[in-house]
C-alpha positions in Angstrom: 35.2 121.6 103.4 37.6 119.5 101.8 36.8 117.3 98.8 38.5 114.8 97.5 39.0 113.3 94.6 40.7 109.8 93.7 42.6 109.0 90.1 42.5 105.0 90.0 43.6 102.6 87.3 41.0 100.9 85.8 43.8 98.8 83.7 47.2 98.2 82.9 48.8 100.9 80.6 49.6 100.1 77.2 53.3 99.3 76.8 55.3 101.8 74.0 58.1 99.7 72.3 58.1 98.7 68.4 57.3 95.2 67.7 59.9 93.5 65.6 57.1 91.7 63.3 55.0 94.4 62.4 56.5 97.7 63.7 53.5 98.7 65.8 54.5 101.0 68.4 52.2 99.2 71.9 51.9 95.8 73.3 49.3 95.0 76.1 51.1 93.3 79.1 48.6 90.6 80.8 50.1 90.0 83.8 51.5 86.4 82.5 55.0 85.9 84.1 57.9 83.3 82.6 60.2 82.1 85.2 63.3 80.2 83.5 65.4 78.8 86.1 69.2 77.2 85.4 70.5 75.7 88.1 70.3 78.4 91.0 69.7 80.9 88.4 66.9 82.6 87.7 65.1 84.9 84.6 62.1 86.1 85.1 60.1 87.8 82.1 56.8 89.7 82.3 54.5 89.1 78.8 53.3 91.3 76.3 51.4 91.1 73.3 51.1 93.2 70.2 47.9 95.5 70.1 48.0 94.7 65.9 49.2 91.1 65.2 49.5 89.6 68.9 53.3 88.9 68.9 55.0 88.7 71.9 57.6 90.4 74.1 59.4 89.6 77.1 59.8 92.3 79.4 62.7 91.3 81.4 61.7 91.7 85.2 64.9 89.2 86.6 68.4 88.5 85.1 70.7 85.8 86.3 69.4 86.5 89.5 70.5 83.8 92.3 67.8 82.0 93.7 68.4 82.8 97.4 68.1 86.2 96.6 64.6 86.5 95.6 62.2 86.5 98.4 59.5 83.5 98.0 56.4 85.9 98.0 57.5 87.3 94.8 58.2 84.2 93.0 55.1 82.7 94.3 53.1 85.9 92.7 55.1 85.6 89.5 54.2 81.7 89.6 50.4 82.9 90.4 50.6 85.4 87.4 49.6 88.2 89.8 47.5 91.4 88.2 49.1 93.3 91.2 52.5 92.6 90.6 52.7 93.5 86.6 51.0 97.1 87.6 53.7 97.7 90.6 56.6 96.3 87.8 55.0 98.3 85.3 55.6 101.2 87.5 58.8 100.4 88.4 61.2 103.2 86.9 64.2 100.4 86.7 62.5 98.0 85.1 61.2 100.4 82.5 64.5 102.1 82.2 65.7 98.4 82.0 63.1 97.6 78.9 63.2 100.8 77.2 59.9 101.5 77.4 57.3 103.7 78.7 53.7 103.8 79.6 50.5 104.9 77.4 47.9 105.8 80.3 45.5 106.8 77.9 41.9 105.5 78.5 43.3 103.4 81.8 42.2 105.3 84.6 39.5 107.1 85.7 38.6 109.9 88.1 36.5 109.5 91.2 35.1 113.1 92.5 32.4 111.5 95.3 29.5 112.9 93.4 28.4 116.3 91.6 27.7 118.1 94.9 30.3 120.3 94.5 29.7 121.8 91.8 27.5 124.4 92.8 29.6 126.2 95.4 31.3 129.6 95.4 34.7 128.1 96.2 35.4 124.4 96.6 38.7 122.8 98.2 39.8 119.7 96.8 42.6 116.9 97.5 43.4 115.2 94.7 45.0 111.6 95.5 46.8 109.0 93.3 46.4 105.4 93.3 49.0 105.1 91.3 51.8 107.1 89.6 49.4 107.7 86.8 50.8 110.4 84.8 47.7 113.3 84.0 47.2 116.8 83.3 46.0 118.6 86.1 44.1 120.8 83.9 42.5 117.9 82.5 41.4 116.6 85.9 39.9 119.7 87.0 38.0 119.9 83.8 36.6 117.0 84.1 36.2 116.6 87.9 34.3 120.2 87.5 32.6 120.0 83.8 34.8 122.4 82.6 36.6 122.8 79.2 40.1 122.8 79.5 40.1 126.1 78.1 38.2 127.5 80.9 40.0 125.8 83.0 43.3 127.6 81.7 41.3 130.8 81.6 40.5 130.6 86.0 44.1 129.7 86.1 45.2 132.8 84.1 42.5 135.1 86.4 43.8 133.6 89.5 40.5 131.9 90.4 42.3 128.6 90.3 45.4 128.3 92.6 47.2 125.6 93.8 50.6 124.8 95.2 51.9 122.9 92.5 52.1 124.1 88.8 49.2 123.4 86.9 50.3 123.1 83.7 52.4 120.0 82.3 51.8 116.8 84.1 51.3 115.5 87.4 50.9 111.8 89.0 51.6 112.6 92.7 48.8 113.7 94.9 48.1 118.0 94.8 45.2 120.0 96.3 43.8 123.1 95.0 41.3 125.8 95.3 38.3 126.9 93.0 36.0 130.3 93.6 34.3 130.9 90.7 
């Protein structure tokens, strides 16, 4: 029988950038949009602040964009502030690449296994799906999906009692499956 387990946000990453005021290294976006519009052009900014002193940065989401060329649901969700849209932006490999900046996923997700049932089987099969591209060590997942320590995790790898299709080591944020016989 297949299990499967789910990795889900549970909030938005920390943002890594130095602040210019106080040269802390991660700013906590809100979802708060600025749209600046001159004439029939359009900037549009998503908001950061400071974990220490609460300055702010602009993350620049639009550039001298023309008007017509942004579709009306995603001004109106900028307008709304939208939760939803700053995690899918967030995401977004251009607009990071864009910022320079990248994404602390530390204590912001969390790891939905369906229950403890499976724990006391000879060999359990298990799907491990993505919510979002949440970057995460496999090895940790397993770990904690099986209440394992990493190390014997590592160790069932090493034996061959833990085999997957993917590597296990390094990190992961796209869905995998593997198999456990203890």
């Amino acid at each position: 029988m297949l299990n499967t387990w789910f990795v889900m946000p549970t909030c938005l990453p920390l943002v890594v950038r130095r602040c210019h005021t106080c040269a802390s290294e991660s700013f906590r976006a809100n979802g708060k949009f600025r749209v600046n519009a001159n004439h029939k052009l359009l900037d549009a900014w998503l908001l950061a602040l400071c974990t220490s002193c609460g300055e702010t940065t602009k993350l620049t989401i639009l550039e001298r964009t023309h008007v017509r060329s942004v579709r009306p649901e995603l001004l109106d969700r900028m307008h709304d502030n939208d939760p939803g849209l700053a995690a899918e932006l967030l995401q977004d490999p251009v607009v990071r690449r864009r910022n320079h900046i990248a994404l602390d996923w530390d204590d912001a997700w969390r790891l939905d296994t369906g229950g403890t049932d499976h724990l006391d089987r000879e060999a359990i099969d298990v799907e491990v799906r993505f919510a979002a591209r949440i970057p995460v060590r496999p090895a940790r997942l397993i770990a904690e999906g099986c209440g394992l320590s990493r190390s014997e995790v590592e160790r069932l790898i090493t034996e061959g009692k833990l085999v997957s299709a993917v590597r296990l080591s390094g990190k992961l944020s796209g869905d995998f499956t593997f198999t456990l016989k203890r």
